[in-house]
C-alpha atoms as one frame of an Amber mdcrd trajectory, in Angstrom:
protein
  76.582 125.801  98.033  76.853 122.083  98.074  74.910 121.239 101.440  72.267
 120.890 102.966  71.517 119.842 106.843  69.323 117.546 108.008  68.693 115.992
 111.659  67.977 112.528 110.628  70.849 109.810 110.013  72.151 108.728 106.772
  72.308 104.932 107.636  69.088 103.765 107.800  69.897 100.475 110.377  70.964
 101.939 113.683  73.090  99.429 114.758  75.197  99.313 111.419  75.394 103.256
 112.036  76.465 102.924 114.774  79.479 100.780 114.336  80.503 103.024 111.346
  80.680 105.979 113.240  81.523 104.322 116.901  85.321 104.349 115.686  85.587
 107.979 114.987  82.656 109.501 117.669  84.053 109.645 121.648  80.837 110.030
 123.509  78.687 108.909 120.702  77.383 105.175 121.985  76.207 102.281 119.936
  72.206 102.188 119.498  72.669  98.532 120.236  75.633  97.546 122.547  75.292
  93.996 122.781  75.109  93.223 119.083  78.639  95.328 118.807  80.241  93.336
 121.196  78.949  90.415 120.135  79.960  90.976 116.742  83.364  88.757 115.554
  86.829  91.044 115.351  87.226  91.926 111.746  90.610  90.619 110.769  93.495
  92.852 109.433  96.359  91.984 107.538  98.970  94.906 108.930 100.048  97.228
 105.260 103.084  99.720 105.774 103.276 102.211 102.885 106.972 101.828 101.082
 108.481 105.289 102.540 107.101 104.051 105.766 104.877 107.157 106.577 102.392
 105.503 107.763 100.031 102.257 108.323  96.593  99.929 108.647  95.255  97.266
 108.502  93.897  95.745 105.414  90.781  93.523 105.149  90.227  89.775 103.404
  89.284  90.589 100.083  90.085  94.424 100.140  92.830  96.032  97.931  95.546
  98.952  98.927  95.664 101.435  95.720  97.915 104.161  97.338 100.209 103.909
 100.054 102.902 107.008 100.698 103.165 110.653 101.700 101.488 109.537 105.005
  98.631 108.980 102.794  96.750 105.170 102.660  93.633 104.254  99.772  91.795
 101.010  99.682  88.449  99.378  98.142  86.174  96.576  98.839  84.347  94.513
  97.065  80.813  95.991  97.407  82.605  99.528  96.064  83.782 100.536  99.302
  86.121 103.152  99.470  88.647 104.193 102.623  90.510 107.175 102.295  93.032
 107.689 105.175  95.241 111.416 105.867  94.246 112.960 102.280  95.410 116.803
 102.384  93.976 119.216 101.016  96.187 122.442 100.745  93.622 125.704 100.301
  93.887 129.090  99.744  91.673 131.582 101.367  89.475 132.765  98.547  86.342
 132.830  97.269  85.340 129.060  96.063  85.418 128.550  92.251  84.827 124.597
  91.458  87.016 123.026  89.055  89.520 126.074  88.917  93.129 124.405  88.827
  95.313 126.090  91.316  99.226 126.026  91.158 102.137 126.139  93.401 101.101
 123.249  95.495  97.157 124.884  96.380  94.620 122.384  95.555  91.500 124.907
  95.484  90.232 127.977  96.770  88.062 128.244  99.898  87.468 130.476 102.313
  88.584 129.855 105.901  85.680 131.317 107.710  83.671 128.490 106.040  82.085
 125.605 108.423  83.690 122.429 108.103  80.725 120.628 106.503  80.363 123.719
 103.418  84.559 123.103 103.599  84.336 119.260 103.359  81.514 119.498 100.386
  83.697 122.260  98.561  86.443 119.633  98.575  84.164 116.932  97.088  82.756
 118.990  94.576  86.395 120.080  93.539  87.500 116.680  92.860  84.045 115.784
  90.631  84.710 118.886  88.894  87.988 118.057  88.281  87.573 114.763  87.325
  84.464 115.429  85.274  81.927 113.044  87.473  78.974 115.127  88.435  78.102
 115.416  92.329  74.566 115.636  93.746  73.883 117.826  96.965  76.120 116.807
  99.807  73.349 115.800 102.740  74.512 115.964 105.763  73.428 114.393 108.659
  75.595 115.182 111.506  78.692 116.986 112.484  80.562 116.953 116.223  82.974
 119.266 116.637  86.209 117.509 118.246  87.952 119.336 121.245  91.838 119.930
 120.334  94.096 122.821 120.652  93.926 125.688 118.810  97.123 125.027 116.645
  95.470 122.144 115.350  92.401 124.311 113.538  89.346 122.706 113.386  88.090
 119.482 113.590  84.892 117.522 113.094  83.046 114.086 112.882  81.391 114.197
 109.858  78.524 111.914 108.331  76.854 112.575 105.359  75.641 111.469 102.290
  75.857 112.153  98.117  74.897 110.834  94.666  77.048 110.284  91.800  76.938
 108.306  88.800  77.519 104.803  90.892  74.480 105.964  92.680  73.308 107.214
  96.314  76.544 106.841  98.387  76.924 107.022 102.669  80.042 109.107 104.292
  81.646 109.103 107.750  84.548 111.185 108.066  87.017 112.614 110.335  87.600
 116.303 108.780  90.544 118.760 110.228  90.575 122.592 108.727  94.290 123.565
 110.058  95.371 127.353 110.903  95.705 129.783 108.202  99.692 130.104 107.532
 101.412 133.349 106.460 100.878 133.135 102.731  97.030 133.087 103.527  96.841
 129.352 102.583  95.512 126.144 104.716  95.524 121.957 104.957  92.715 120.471
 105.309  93.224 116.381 106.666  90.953 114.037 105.633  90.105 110.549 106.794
  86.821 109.172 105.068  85.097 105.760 104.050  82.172 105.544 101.394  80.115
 103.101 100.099  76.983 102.334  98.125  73.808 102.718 100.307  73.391  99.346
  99.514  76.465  98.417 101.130  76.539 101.072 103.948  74.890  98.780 106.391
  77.138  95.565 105.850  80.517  97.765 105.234  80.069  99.237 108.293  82.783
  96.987 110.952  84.840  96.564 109.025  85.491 100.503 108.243  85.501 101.113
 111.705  88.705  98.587 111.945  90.451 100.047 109.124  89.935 103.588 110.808
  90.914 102.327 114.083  93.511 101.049 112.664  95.661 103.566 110.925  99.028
 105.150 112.565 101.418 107.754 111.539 104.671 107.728 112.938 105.255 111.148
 114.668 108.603 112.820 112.376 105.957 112.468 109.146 102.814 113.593 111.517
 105.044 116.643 112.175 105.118 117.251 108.662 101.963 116.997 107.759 100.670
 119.180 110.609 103.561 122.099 109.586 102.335 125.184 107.314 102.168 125.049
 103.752 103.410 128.563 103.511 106.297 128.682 106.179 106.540 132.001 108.475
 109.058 134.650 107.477 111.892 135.061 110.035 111.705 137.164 112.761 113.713
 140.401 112.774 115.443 141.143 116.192 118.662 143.147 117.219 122.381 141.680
 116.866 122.614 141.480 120.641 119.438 139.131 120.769 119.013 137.803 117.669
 121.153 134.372 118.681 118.972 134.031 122.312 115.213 135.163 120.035 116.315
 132.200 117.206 116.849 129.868 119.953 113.893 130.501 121.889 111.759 130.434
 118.494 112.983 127.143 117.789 112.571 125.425 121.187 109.473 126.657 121.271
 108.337 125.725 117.466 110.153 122.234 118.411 107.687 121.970 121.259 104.354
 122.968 119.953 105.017 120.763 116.488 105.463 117.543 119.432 102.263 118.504
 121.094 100.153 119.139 117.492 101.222 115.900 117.144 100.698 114.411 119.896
  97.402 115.532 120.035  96.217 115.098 116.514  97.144 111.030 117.107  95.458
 111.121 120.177  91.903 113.082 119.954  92.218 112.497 115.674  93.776 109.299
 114.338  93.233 106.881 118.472  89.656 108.393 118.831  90.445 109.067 122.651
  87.569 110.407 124.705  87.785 113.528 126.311  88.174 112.150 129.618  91.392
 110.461 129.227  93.018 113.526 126.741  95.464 115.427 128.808  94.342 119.179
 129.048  96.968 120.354 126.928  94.841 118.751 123.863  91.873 119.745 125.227
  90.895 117.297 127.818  90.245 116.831 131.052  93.303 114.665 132.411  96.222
 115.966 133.960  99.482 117.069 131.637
């Protein structure tokens, strides 16, 4: 398996780590406070992807390579890297690196898998794929996010890997959604990487681009639906109008709170103590 756990951080200047991750990490506080808020607002020049799915802001020297499908890609110029809502459709299987999968399945994975072992199956998939060897993934810490149950799993991820650029530093926000009824699974993705040369400097200004990035809630229903929709339910002529009815209001509601919880507690970062409980908080509904 590509992993392997460690308990000491990946960025080797504290406060630098800390802005990185300070974006994406509710309850996780800056080493040094007063050098983050004394540090100048990184400025962003506001991108909208062409099918209007979803949006961020871009840096001074930085360039957008991929903007639609609720889906945003950028670089720096020190070989940064910012990938924002990649997807990841699964199936539940044994994991088999570099296997090409059809029918809209990206890989196979089993769903009992941690999110880090799921997160490093993913990256090894795509350097198989694209014929760029991966080192070990090393990870250094990962925070489980409280959200409802129809939303999966979900974890603050950093870690660390070597390819042929060289050691490189991750921080990523990771979601494993629910299996669906054709035994298949998305996995949501936002992540920045840079050269460990870089890591340090990089650092604000990927927590502003993360901060930054919105999807408008009709495409963030989409995203969050099954891959594999469920077959219809079978009920008698008598109740078959009143069961379709109350299946839909009730699909129609949990799809708004998914939603509304993934862009709260996922995409806006919100702390536990101002998420309503219906997204796993501890404020009122």
């Amino acid at each position: 398996m590509l992993i392997a756990i460690r308990k000491s951080h990946l960025f080797l200047v504290p406060t630098a780590a800390s802005l990185l991750f300070t974006s994406i990490t509710a309850g996780c506080q800056a080493t040094t406070p007063a050098a983050t808020s004394a540090s100048p607002a990184i400025q962003l020049k506001p991108y909208t992807a062409s099918d209007q799915s979803a949006s961020a802001g871009v840096p001074s020297g930085w360039q957008v390579t991929k903007g639609e499908q609720t889906v945003i890609q950028m670089t720096g110029p020190q070989g940064e890297t910012v990938f924002l809502g990649n997807t990841t459709v699964a199936r539940n299987a044994a994991f088999q690196p570099g296997q090409r999968a059809a029918n809209g399945v990206d890989l196979s994975m089993p769903y009992a898998a941690p999110l880090p072992q799921k997160l490093a199956m993913i990256l090894q998939q795509g350097a198989a794929l694209s014929g760029k060897p991966l080192s070990q993934l090393t990870l250094a810490s990962a925070t489980p996010l409280q959200l409802p149950a129809t939303l999966g799993q979900c974890a603050r991820i950093v870690a660390g890997f070597s390819d042929q650029q060289g050691p490189t530093k991750v921080m990523a926000v990771f979601c494993s959604l629910p299996l669906d009824a054709g035994g298949t699974y998305k996995n949501i993705l936002l992540m920045a990487q840079a050269p460990a040369a870089a890591a340090a400097q990089s650092a604000p200004t990927a927590q502003a681009i993360f901060s930054s990035y919105r999807i408008p809630t009709p495409w963030l229903q989409k995203k969050l639906a099954p891959h594999t929709a469920a077959p219809p339910v079978s009920a008698g002529a008598a109740g078959a109008a009143a069961a379709l009815n109350r299946s839909t209001i009730l699909g129609e509601a949990g799809a708004n709170n998914s939603a509304n919880c993934f862009d709260l507690g996922v995409l806006r970062q919100t702390p536990t103590y101002d998420l309503p409980k219906s997204c796993g908080g501890t404020k009122p509904d």
